[in-house]
C-alpha positions as CSV (number, residue, x, y, z in Angstrom):
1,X,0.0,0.0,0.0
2,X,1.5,3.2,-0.6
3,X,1.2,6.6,1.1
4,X,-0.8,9.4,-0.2
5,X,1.4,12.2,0.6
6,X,0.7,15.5,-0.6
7,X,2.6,17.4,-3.6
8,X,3.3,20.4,-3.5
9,X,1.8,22.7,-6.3
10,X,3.4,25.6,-8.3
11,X,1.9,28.5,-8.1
12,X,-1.1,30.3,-5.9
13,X,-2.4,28.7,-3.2
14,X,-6.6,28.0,-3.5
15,X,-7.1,30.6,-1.3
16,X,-4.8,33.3,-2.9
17,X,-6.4,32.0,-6.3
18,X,-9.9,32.8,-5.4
19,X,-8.9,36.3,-3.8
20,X,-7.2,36.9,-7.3
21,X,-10.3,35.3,-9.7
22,X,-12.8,37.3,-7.2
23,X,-11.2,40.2,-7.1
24,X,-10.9,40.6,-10.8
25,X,-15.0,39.6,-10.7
26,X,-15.1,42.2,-8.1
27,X,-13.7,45.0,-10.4
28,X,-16.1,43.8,-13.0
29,X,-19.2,44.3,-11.4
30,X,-18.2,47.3,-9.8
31,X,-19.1,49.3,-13.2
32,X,-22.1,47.6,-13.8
33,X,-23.6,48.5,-9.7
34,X,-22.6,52.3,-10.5
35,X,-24.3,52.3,-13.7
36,X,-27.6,51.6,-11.4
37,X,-27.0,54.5,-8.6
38,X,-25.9,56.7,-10.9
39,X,-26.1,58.2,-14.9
40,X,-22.5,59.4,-14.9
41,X,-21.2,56.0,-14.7
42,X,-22.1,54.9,-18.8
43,X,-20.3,51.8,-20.0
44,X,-21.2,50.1,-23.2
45,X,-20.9,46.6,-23.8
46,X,-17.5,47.4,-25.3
47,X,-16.4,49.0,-22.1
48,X,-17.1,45.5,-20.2
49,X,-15.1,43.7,-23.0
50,X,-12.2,45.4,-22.7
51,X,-11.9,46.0,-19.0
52,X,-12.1,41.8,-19.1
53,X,-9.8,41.3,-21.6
54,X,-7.6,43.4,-19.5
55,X,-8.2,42.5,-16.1
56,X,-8.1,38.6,-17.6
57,X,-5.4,38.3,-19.0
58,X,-3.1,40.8,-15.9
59,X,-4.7,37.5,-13.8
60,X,-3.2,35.1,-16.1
61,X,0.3,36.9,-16.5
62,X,-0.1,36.9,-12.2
63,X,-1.0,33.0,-12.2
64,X,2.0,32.7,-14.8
65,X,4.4,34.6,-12.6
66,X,3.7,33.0,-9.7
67,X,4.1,29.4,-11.6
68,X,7.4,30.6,-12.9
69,X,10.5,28.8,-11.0
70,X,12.0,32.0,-10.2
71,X,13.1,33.4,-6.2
72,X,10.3,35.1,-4.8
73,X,11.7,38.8,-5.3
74,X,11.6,37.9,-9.1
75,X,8.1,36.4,-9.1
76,X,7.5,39.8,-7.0
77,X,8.9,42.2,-9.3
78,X,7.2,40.5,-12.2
79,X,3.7,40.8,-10.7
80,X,4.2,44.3,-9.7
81,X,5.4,45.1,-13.1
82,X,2.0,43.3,-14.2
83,X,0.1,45.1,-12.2
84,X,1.8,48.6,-12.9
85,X,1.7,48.0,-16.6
86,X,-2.2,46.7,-16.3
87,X,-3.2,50.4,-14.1
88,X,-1.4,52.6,-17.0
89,X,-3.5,50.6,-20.1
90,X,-6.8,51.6,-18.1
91,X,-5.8,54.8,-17.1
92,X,-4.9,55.4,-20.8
93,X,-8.1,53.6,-22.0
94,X,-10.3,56.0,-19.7
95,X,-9.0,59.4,-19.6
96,X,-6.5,59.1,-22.4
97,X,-3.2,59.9,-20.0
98,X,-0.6,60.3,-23.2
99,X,-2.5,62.4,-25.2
C-alpha cells in the first residue's frame, strides 16, 4: 500500500487564487452596480469587453508569474510590473493619460 502524501503545487495557493479570480470579478461588477446608482457611470458593452480582456489576462500573467521557477523577489517584481503596466492601459483607456 502506498502513502498518499501531498505534492506540493506551483503556483497560488486555492485561497490566494480565489482572492485573485474574485477580485478581478469584483472589479467587473463594480461598473455595472454604479451604472444603477448613478447616470455618470455609462459603460457600453465594449467597455465590459475590454476591462475583461484586460483584467483577464493581468490574472493570467499573475498566475504565470507566480508558476514561474524563479526566487520570490523575481516572481514579486514580475507581478508588480503586471500590475503597474495593467493600471497605466486603463488609465490610458479611460481618460487618455498620453495624449
Amino acid at each position: 500500500m502506498t502513502s498518499q502524501t501531498p505534492v506540493a503545487r506551483p503556483g497560488l495557493p486555492p485561497s490566494w487564487r480565489l482572492a485573485l479570480w474574485g477580485g478581478i470579478a469584483g472589479v467587473l461588477a463594480l461598473p455595472a452596480l454604479a451604472m444603477q446608482l448613478t447616470p455618470e457611470v455609462n459603460w457600453g458593452l465594449e467597455d465590459f469587453i475590454a476591462a475583461a480582456g484586460l483584467l483577464g489576462l493581468t490574472g493570467l500573467g499573475l498566475e504565470m508569474a507566480a508558476r514561474a521557477r524563479l526566487r520570490l523577489t523575481a516572481r514579486l517584481a514580475v507581478g508588480a510590473a503586471l500590475v503597474v503596466t495593467m493600471a497605466v492601459v486603463w488609465a490610458e483607456l479611460a481618460v487618455g493619460i498620453f495624449d
